[in-house]
C-alpha positions as CSV (number, residue, x, y, z in Angstrom):
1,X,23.6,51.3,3.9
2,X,24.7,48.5,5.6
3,X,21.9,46.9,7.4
4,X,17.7,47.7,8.3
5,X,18.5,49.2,11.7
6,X,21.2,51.4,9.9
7,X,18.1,52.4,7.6
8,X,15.9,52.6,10.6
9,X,17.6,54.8,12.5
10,X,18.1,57.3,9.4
11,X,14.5,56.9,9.3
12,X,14.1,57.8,12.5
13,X,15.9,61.0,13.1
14,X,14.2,62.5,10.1
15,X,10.8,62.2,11.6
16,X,12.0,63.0,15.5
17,X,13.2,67.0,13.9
18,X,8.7,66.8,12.9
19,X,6.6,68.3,15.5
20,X,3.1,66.6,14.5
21,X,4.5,62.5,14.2
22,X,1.1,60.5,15.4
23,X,2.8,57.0,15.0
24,X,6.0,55.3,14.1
25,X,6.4,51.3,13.7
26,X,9.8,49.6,12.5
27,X,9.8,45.9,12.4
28,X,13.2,44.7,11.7
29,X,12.8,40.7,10.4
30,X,16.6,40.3,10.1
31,X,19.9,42.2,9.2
32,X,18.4,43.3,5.4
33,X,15.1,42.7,5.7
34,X,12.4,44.5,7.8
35,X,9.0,46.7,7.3
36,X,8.1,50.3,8.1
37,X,4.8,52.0,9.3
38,X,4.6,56.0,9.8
39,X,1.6,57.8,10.0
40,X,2.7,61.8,10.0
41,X,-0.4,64.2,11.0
42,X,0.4,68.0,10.0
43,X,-0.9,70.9,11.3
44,X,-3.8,71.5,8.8
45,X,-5.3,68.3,10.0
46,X,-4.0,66.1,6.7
47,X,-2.6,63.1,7.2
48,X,0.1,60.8,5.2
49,X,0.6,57.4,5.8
50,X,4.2,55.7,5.2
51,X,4.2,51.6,4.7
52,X,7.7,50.2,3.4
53,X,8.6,46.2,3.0
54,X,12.4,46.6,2.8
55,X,15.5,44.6,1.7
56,X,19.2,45.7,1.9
57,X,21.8,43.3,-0.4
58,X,25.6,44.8,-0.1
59,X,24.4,48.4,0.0
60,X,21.9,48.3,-1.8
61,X,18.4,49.1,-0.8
62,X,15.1,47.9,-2.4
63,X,11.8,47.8,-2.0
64,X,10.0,44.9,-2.0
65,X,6.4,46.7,-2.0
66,X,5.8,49.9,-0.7
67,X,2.1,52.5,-0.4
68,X,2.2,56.7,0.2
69,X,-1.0,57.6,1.0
């Protein structure tokens, strides 16, 4: 991984092949650093939400917090 947008964009075409995406929310705060929101609503009615603070060094990616609910 190169850069956030790179990681974004990966992001990004994974939830577009979902049918039941409510909300997606990329803030990109420079090249390796930027934060994620995704709220996915399914077909039973359940709902997970998707909050990543993220930092790229080189290629490597880390989290600098991160909540699955």
């Amino acid at each position: 991984m190169k850069n956030i947008v790179e990681y974004f964009r990966e992001v990004q075409r994974t939830i577009e092949n979902l049918s039941e995406v409510e909300g997606y929310d990329e803030q990109v705060l420079s090249e390796s650093r930027g934060d994620l929101r995704i709220r996915l609503r399914f077909r039973d009615y359940s709902l997970l939400e998707i909050s990543e603070a993220i930092h790229i060094l080189g290629n490597t990616l880390s989290w600098l917090s991160y909540r699955y609910h």
